[in-house]
LUMDOLUM-541835 format. One line per 2 residues: number of its first residue (from 1); their letters; for each residue x, y, z of C-alpha. Coordinates in steps of 0.5 Angstrom, whole numbers. Example, Ala and Ser with C-alpha at 12.3 -4.5 7.8 and 13.67 -1.06 7.14 Angstrom:
<atoms>
1) as) 25/-9/16; 27/-2/14 .
</atoms>
This chain:
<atoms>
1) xx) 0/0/0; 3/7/-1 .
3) xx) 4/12/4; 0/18/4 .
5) xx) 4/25/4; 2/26/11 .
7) xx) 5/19/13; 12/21/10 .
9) xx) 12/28/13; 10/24/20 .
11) xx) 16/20/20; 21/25/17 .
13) xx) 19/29/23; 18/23/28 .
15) xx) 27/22/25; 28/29/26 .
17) xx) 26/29/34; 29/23/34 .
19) xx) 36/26/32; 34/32/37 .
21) xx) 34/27/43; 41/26/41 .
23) xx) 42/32/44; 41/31/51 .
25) xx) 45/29/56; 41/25/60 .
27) xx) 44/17/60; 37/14/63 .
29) xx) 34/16/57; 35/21/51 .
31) xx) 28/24/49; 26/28/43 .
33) xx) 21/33/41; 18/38/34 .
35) xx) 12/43/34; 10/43/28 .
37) xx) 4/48/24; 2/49/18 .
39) xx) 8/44/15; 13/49/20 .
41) xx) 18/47/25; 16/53/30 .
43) xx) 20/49/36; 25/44/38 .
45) xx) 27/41/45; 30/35/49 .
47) xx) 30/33/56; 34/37/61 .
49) xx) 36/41/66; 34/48/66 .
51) xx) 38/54/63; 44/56/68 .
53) xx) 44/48/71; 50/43/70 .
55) xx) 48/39/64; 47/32/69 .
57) xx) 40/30/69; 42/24/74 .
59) xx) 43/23/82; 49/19/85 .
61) xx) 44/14/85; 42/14/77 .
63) xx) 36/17/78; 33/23/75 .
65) xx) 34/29/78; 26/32/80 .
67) xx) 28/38/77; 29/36/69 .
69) xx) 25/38/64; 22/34/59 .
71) xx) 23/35/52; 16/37/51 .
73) xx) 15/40/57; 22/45/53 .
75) xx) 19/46/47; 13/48/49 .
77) xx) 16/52/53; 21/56/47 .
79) xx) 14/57/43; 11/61/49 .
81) xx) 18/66/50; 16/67/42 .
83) xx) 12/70/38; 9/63/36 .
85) xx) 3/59/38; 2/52/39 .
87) xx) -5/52/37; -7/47/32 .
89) xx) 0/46/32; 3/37/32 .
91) xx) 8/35/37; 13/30/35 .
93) xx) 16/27/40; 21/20/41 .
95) xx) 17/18/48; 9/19/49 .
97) xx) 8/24/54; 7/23/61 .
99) xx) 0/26/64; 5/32/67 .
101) xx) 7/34/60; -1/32/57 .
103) xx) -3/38/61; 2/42/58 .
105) xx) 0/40/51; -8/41/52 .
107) xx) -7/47/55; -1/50/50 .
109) xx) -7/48/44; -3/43/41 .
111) xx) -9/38/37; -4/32/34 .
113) xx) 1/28/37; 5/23/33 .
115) xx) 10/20/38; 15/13/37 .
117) xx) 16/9/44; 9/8/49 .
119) xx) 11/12/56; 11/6/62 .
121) xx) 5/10/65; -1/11/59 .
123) xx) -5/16/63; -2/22/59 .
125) xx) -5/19/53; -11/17/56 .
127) xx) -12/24/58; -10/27/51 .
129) xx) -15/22/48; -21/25/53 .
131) xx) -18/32/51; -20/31/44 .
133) xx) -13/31/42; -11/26/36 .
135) xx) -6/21/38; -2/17/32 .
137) xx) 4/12/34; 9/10/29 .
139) xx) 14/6/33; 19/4/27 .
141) xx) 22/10/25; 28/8/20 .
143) xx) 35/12/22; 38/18/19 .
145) x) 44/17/14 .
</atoms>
């Protein structure tokens, strides 16, 4: 079966937020995230610590410091210090949100999320879902070369 435009625009995308968790320096787990609306990206971000902290998101323990953003928690975040607005925005994000981070995407406008690994708690989605927001999961995403 052929793949519809979305579909091709969804997965390149979902590769770009996978590169972009690449960016994180969280050893626990890079994660990834895009905005995008009306084929623009009009933001970008990853986990970590906020601005001004040193760039180690784990405890002595390996845990994660309760104080890292998430990265959509960061990329919304980016869109709201801008001239930009979430509504009607897509996020395309590495890892489904957490029901922290499922609020903020309700509430910034965002109506799409396309995302690649389930979160091990899925009340997030469930929340989104009742939100009315699409969800999309797209769990293979071929690598960039």
């Amino acid at each position: 079966m052929k793949e519809s435009k979305q579909e091709k625009y969804d997965k390149a995308y979902l590769r770009m937020a996978q590169e972009w968790g690449k960016l994180s320096y969280c050893k626990r787990r890079q994660v990834g995230a895009i905005i995008v609306k009306d084929r623009m990206i009009i933001s970008d971000g990853y986990n970590g610590t906020p601005t001004g902290f040193e760039n180690i998101c784990e405890d002595d323990q390996g845990y994660t410091k309760w104080y890292v953003l998430h990265a959509e928690a960061n990329a919304i975040l980016k869109v709201a210090s801008s001239t930009q607005s979430c509504e009607g925005a897509t996020l395309y994000i590495t890892l489904s949100p957490c029901r922290e981070c499922s609020k903020l995407v309700h509430q910034s406008g965002i109506k799409r999320v396309v995302y690649q690994q389930a979160y091990k708690d899925d009340s997030g989605l469930k929340f989104l879902e009742k939100a009315g927001v699409e969800i999309l999961h797209l769990p293979v995403v071929e690598e960039m070369v």
